[in-house]
C-alpha positions as a Markdown table, in Angstrom:
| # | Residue | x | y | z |
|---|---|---|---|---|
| 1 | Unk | 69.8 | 24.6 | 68.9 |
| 2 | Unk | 73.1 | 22.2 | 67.8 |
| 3 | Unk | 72.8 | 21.0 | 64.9 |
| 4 | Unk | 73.4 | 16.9 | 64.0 |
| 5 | Unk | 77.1 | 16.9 | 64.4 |
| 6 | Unk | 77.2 | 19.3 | 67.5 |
| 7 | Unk | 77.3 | 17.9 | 70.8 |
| 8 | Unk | 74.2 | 17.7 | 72.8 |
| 9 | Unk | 75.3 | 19.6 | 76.2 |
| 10 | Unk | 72.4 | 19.6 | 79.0 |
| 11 | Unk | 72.7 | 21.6 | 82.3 |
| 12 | Unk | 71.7 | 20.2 | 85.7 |
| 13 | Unk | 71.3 | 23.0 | 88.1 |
| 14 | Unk | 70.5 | 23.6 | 91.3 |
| 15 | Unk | 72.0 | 24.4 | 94.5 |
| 16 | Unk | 72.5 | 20.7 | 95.8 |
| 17 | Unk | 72.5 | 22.0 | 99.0 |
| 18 | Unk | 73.0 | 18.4 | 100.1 |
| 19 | Unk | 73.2 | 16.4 | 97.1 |
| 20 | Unk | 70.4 | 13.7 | 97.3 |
| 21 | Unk | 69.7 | 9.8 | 96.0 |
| 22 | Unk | 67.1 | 11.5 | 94.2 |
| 23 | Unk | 69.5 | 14.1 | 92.0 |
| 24 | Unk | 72.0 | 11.4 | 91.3 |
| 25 | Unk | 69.1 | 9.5 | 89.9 |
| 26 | Unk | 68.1 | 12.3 | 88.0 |
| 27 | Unk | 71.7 | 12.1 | 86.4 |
| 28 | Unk | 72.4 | 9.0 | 85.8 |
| 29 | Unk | 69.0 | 8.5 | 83.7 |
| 30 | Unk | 70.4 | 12.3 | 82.1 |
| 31 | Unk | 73.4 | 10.6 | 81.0 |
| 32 | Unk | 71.7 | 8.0 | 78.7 |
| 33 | Unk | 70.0 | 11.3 | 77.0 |
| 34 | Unk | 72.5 | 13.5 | 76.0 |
| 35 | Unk | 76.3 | 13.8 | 75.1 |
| 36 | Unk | 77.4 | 15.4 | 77.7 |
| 37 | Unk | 75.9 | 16.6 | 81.1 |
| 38 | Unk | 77.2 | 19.5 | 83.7 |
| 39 | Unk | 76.0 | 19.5 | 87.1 |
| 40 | Unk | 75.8 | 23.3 | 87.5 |
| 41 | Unk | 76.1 | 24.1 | 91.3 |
| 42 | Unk | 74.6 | 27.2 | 91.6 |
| 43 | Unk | 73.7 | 29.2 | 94.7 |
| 44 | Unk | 70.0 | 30.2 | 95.8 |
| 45 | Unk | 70.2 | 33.8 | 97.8 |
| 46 | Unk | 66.5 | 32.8 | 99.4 |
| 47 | Unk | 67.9 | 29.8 | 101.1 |
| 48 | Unk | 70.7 | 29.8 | 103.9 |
| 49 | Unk | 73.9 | 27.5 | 102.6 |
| 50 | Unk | 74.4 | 24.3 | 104.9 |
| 51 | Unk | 77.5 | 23.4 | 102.9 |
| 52 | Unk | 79.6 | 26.5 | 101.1 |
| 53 | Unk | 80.1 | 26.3 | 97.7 |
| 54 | Unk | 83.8 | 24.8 | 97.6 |
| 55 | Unk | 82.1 | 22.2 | 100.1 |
| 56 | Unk | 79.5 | 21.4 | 97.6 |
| 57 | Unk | 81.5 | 21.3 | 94.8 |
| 58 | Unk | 83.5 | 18.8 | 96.6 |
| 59 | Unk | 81.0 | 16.9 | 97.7 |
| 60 | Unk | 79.6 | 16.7 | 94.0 |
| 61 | Unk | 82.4 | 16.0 | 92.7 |
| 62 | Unk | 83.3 | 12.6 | 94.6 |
| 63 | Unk | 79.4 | 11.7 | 94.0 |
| 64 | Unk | 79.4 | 12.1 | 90.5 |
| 65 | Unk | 82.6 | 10.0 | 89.8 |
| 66 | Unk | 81.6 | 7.2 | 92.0 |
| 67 | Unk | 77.9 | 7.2 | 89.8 |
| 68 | Unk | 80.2 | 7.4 | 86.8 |
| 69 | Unk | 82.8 | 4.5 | 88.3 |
| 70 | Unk | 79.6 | 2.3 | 89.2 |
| 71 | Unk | 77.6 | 2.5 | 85.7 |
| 72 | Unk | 80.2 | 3.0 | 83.0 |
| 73 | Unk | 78.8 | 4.2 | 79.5 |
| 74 | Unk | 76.8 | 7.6 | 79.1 |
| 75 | Unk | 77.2 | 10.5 | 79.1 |
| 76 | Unk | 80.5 | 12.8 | 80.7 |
| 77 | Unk | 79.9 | 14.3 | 83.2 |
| 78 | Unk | 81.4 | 17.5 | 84.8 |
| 79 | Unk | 80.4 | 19.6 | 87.7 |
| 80 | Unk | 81.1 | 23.4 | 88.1 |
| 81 | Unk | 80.2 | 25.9 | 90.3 |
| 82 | Unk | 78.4 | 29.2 | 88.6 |
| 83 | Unk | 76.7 | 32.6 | 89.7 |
| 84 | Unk | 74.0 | 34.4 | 88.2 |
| 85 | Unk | 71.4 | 33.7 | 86.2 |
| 86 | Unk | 71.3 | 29.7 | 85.3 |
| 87 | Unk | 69.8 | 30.5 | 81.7 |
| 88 | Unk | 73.0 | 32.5 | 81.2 |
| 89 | Unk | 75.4 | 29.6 | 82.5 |
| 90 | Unk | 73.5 | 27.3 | 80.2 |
| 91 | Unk | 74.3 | 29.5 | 76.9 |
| 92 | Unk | 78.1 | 29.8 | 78.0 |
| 93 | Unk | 78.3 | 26.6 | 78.0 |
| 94 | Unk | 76.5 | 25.8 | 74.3 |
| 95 | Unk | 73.7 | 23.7 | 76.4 |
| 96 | Unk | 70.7 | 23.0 | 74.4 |
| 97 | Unk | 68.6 | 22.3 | 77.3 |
| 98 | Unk | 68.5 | 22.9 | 80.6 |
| 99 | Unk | 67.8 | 19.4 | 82.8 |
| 100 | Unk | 65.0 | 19.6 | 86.0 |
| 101 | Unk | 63.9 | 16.3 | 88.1 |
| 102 | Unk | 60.3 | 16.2 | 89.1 |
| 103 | Unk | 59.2 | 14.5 | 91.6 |
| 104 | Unk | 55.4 | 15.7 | 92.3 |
| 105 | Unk | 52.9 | 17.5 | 90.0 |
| 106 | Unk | 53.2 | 20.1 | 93.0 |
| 107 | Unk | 56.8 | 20.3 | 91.1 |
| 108 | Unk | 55.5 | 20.3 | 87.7 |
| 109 | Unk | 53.2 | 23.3 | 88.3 |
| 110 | Unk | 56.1 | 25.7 | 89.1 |
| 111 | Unk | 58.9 | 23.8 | 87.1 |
| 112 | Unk | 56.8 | 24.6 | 83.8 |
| 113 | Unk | 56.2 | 28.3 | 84.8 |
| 114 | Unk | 59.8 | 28.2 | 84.7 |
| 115 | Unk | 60.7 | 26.8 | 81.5 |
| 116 | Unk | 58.2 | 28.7 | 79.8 |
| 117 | Unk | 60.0 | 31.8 | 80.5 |
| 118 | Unk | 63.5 | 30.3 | 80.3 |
| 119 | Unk | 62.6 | 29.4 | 76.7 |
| 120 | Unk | 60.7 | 33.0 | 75.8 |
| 121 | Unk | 64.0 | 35.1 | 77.4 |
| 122 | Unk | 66.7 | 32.4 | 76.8 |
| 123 | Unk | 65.2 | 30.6 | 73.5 |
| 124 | Unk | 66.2 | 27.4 | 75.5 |
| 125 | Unk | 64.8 | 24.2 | 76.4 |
| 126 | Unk | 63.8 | 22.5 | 79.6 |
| 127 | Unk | 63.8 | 18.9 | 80.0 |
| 128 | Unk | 61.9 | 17.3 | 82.6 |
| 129 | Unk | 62.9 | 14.0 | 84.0 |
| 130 | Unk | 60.8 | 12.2 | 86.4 |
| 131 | Unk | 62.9 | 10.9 | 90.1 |
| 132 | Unk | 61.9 | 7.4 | 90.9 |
| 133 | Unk | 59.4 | 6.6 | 93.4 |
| 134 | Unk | 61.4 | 6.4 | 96.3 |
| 135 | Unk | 62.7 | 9.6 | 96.1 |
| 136 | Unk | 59.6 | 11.4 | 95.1 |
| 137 | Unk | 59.4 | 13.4 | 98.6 |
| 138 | Unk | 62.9 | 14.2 | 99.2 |
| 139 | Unk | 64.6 | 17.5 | 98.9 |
| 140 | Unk | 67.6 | 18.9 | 99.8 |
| 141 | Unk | 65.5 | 21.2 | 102.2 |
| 142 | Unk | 63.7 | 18.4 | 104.3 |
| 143 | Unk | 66.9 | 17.1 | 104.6 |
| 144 | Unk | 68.5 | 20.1 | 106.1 |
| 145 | Unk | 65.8 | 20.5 | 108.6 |
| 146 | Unk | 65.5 | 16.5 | 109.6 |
| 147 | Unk | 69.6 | 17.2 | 110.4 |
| 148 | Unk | 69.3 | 20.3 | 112.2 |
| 149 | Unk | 65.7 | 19.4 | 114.0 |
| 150 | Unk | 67.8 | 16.2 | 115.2 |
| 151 | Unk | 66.7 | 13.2 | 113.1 |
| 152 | Unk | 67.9 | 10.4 | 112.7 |
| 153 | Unk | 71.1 | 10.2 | 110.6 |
| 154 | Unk | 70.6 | 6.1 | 110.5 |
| 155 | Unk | 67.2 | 7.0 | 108.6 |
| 156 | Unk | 68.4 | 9.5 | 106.1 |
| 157 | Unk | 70.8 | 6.8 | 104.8 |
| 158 | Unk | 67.9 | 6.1 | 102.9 |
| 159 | Unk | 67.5 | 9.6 | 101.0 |
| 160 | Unk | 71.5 | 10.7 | 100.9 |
| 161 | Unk | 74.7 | 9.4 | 100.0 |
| 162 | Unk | 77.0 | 8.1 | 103.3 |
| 163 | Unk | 79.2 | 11.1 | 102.6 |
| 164 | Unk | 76.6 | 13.6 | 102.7 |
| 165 | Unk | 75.6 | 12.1 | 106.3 |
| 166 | Unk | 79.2 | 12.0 | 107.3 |
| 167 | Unk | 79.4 | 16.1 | 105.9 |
| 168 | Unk | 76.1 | 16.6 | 108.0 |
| 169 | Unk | 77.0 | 15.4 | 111.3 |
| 170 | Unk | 80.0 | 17.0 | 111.1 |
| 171 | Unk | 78.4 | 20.5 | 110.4 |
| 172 | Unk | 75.9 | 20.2 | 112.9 |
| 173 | Unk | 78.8 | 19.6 | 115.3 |
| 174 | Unk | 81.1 | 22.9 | 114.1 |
| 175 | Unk | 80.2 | 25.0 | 117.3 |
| 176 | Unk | 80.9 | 28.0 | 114.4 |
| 177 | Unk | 78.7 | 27.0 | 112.0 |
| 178 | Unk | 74.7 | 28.7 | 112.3 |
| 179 | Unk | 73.0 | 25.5 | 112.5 |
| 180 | Unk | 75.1 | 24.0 | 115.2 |
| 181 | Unk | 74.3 | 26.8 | 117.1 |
| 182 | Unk | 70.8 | 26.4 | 116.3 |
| 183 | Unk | 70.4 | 22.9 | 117.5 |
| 184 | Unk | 72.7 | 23.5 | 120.9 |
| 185 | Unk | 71.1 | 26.7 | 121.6 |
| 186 | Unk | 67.5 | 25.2 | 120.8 |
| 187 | Unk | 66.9 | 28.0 | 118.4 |
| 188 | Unk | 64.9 | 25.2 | 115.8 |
| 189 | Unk | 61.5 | 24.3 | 117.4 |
């Protein structure tokens, strides 16, 4: 734990697999908490990638300067790209907690399973913060399956940034990417 003159560094982690309203709001309410916030883009093996990692970290990366360019003050930010465990990112980077958004109790359940053990194996801190009501049933995996079942990209204006719809429709067009195939070959009931 830092002491009073140490920085206070918290990790946001998660796969961001697209990057959603809902994290940015996560982060922006983050930056009035600590000194300093990374945006950890990690990668989830149970999920399949609709963006690759230098994608992602792109993506992030042009979010997170226009949320720092449009509310000034806070925290820094900085996003990076990590493998392995996120308990072990978070101590390499001297983070005294590890940041989650929660946006049910159906999260809370299995976020706090999680926190417990990443303080009895890591000896760090988890610090829930609560996504605003209009975000409160969007993930990055309902929007992944609204783009590939063929939703409308008008209506997810409402859940993700305009670049992440302009990075969608353009991977659901690449005739080499798997879920363009999907949706052409009507693989996706």
């Amino acid at each position: 734990m830092p002491g009073a003159s140490e920085k206070h560094i918290a990790l946001y982690a998660g796969s961001f697999d697209p990057m959603t309203f809902g994290h940015l709001d996560v982060l922006a309410r983050a930056r009035d908490l600590f000194d300093e916030v990374v945006l950890g883009l990690g990668r989830n093996p149970e999920k399949q990638e609709l963006f690759t990692p230098a994608e992602r970290l792109a993506q992030a990366r042009l979010l997170v300067d226009e949320l720092v360019a449009s509310h000034p003050g806070g925290a820094r930010v900085r996003v990076e790209a990590y493998n392995g465990l996120t308990v072990d990112f978070a101590r390499q980077l001297g983070a005294c907690a590890i940041l989650r958004g929660i946006r049910s109790t159906a999260d809370l359940a299995s976020e706090c399973q999680l926190a417990v053990t990443n303080r009895q194996l890591a000896d760090i801190e988890t610090v829930f913060i609560i996504t605003a009501e209009r975000y409160a049933f969007t993930s990055s995996s309902l929007i992944r399956q609204i783009a590939v079942q063929g939703g409308s990209m008008e209506r997810l204006a409402a859940f993700v940034p305009p670049s992440i719809i302009k990075a969608l429709r353009m991977r659901l067009d690449d005739p080499d990417h798997p879920l363009g195939h999907m949706v052409r070959d009507g693989l996706i009931d």
